[in-house]
C-alpha positions in Angstrom: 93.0 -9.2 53.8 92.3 -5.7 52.4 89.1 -5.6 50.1 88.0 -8.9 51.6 84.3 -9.2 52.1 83.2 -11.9 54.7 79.6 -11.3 53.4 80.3 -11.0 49.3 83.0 -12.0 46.6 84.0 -9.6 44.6 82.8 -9.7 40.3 85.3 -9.6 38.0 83.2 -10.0 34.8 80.3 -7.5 34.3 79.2 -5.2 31.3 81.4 -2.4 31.0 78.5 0.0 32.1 77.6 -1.6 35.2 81.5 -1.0 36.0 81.0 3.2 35.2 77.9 3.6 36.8 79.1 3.2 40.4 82.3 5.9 39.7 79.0 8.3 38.5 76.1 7.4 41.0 78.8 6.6 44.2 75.6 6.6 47.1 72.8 4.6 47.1 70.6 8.0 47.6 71.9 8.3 44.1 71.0 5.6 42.7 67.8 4.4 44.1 64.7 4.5 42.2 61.1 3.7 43.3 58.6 1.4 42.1 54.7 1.2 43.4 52.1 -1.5 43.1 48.7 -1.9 43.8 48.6 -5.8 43.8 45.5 -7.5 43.8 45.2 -10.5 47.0 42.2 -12.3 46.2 44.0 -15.4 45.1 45.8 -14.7 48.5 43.1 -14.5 50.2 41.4 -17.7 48.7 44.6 -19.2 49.4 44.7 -18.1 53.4 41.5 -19.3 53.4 41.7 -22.4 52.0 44.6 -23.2 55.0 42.6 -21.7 57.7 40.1 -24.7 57.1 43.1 -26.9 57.4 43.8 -25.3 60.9 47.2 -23.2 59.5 47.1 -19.8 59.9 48.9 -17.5 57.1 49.2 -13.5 56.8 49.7 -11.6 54.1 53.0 -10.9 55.7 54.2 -14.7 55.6 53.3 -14.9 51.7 55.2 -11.6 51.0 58.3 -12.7 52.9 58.2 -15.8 51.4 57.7 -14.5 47.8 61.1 -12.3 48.6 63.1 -15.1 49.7 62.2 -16.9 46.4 62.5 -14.2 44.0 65.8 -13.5 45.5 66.8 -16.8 45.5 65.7 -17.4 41.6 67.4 -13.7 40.3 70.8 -14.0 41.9 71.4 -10.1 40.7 69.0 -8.9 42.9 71.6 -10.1 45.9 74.5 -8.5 44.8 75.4 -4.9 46.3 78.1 -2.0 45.3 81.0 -0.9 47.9 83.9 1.7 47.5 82.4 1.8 43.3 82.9 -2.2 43.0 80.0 -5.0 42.6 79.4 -8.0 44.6 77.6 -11.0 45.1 76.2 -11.2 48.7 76.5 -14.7 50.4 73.8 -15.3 51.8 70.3 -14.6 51.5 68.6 -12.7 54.5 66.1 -10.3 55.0 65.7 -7.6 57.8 62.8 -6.8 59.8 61.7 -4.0 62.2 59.3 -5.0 64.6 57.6 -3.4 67.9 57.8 -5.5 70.7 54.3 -4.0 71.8 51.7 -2.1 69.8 52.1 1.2 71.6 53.7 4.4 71.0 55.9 3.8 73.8 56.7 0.3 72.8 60.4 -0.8 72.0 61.4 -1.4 68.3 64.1 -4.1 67.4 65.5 -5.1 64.4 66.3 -8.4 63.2 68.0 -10.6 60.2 67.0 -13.7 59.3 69.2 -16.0 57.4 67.5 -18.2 54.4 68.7 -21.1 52.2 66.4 -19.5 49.4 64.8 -23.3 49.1 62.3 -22.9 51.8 59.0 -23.3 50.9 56.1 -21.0 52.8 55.5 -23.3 55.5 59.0 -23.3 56.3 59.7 -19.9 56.0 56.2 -18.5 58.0 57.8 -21.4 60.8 61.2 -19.2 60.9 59.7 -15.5 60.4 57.2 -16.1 63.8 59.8 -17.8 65.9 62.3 -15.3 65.2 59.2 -13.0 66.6 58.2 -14.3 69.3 61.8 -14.8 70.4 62.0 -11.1 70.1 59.1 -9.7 71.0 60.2 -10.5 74.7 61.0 -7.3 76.4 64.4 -9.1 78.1 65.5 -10.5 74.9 68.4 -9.1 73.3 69.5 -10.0 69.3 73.2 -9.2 68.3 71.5 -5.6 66.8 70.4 -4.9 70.1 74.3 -5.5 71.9 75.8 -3.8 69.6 73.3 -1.0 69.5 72.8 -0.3 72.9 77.2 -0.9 73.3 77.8 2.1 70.9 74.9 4.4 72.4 76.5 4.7 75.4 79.6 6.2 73.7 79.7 9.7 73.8 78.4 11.6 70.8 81.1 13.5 69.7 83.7 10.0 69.7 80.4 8.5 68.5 80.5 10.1 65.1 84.2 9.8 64.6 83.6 5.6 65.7 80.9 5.4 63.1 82.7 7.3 60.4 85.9 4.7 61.0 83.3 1.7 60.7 82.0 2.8 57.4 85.4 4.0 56.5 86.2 -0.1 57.6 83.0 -1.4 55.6 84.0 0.6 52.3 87.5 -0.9 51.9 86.1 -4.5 53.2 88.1 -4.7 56.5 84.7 -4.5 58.8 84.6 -6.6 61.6 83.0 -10.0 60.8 80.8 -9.9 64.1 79.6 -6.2 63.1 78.2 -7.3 59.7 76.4 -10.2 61.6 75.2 -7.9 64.1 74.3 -4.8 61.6 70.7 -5.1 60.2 71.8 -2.6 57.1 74.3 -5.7 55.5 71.4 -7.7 54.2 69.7 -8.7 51.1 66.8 -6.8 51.7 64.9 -4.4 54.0 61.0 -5.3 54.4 58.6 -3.4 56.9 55.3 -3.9 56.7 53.3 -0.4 58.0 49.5 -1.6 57.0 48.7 -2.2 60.9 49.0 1.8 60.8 46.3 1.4 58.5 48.1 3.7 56.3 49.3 3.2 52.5 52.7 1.7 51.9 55.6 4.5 52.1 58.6 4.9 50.2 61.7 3.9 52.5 65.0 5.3 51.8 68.4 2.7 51.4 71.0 3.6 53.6 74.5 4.6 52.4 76.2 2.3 55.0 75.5 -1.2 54.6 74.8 -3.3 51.7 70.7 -3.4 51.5 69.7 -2.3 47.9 65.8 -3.5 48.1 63.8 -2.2 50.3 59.8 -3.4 50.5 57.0 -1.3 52.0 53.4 -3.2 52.5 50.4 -0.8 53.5 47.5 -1.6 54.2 44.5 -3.1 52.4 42.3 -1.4 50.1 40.3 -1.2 46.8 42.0 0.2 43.6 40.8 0.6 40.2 43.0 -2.1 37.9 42.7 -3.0 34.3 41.4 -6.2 33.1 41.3 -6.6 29.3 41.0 -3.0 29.3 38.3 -2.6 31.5 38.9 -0.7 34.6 37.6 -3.2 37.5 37.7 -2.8 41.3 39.8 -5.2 43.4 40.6 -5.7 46.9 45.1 -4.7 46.7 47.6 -4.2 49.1 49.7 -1.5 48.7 53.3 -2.2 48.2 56.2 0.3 47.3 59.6 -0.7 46.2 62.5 1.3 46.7 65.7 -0.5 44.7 69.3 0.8 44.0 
């Protein structure tokens, strides 16, 4: 059916503004705005710690992608997106991930998606994130991203662009392909990469004008910052993290 979103419904009631902002701001380039933090860790790493002794390993990635499935999970609004200038409320929670399936400059980069309930605990969700990993990391293995990828790069590039065009063209009026939206990592609640083993601060990463991601989560490395405690400037141990939201 026209304007029918397999991954969204459709909100009928919002505040008159939220309805005119999309006719004004009509890209997520935009709209986006940027957010940085400097967050201090040493509760986390009391915390990882405190689990190592218990023989459980946890990362600093595990906690963040566990915190994001929560917070989503708990502020609904943060899982809605805007298409052709109208909101929605996104399905399902899931959170994409770029990962290197070696750590070389030569190594292959997949994408993937992870599906989440949005009840899963840290445990459960640090079980998930290094399966779907490992699964991944294999150099034979191939994710529905990967198909559909390496299916349309072997299209030439002039009927390439005019493919693409029709699928966003598709995507804005809500008639894209079911098996596309499964398969495309941009249709998701939230982007996270994590570019700290570059030892380098976190960036700021663009959103993407096709899809439906409007959060997207840098983590850099770790570091010490200057951060005020009762108004006293005091040196932590943080880990950079930049936000980048429509």
């Amino acid at each position: 059916m026209f304007g029918y979103r397999s991954d969204g419904r459709k909100l009928k009631s919002i505040p008159p503004i939220f309805k005119i902002i999309p006719q004004v701001m009509r890209t997520r380039a935009d709209s986006q705005v940027y957010y940085s933090y400097d967050m201090p860790i040493s509760g986390m790493d009391e915390y990882i710690a405190k689990k190592a002794e218990e023989g459980i390993k946890i990362s600093y990635m595990n906690i963040i992608y566990a915190a994001m499935v929560r917070l989503i999970a708990q502020r609904p609004q943060l899982n809605r997106f805007i298409m052709n200038c109208q909101t929605y409320a996104r399905k399902d929670i899931e959170i994409s991930l770029a990962i290197k399936k070696s750590l070389s400059d030569d190594g292959e980069e997949t994408t993937l998606k992870i599906p989440f309930k949005g009840t899963e605990n840290i445990f459960e969700v640090k079980e998930i994130l290094d399966k779907t990993i490992e699964e991944n990391k294999d150099t034979n293995a191939e994710n529905d991203t990967d198909i559909l990828a390496t299916a349309l790069s072997l299209i030439p590039n002039f009927l390439l662009k005019i493919i693409v065009s029709f699928i966003m063209f598709l995507d804005n009026h809500g008639m894209l392909p079911k098996f596309i939206i499964k398969a495309s990592p941009f249709h998701t609640s939230a982007f996270l990469t994590n570019v700290g083993s570059l030892g380098i601060d976190a960036i700021y990463h663009h959103l993407y004008n096709f899809g439906t991601t409007g959060v997207f989560l840098a983590m850099g490395k770790k570091k010490k910052s200057l951060i005020s405690v009762d108004e006293t400037l005091v040196e932590q141990k943080t880990l950079s993290l930049r936000w980048v939201l429509d």
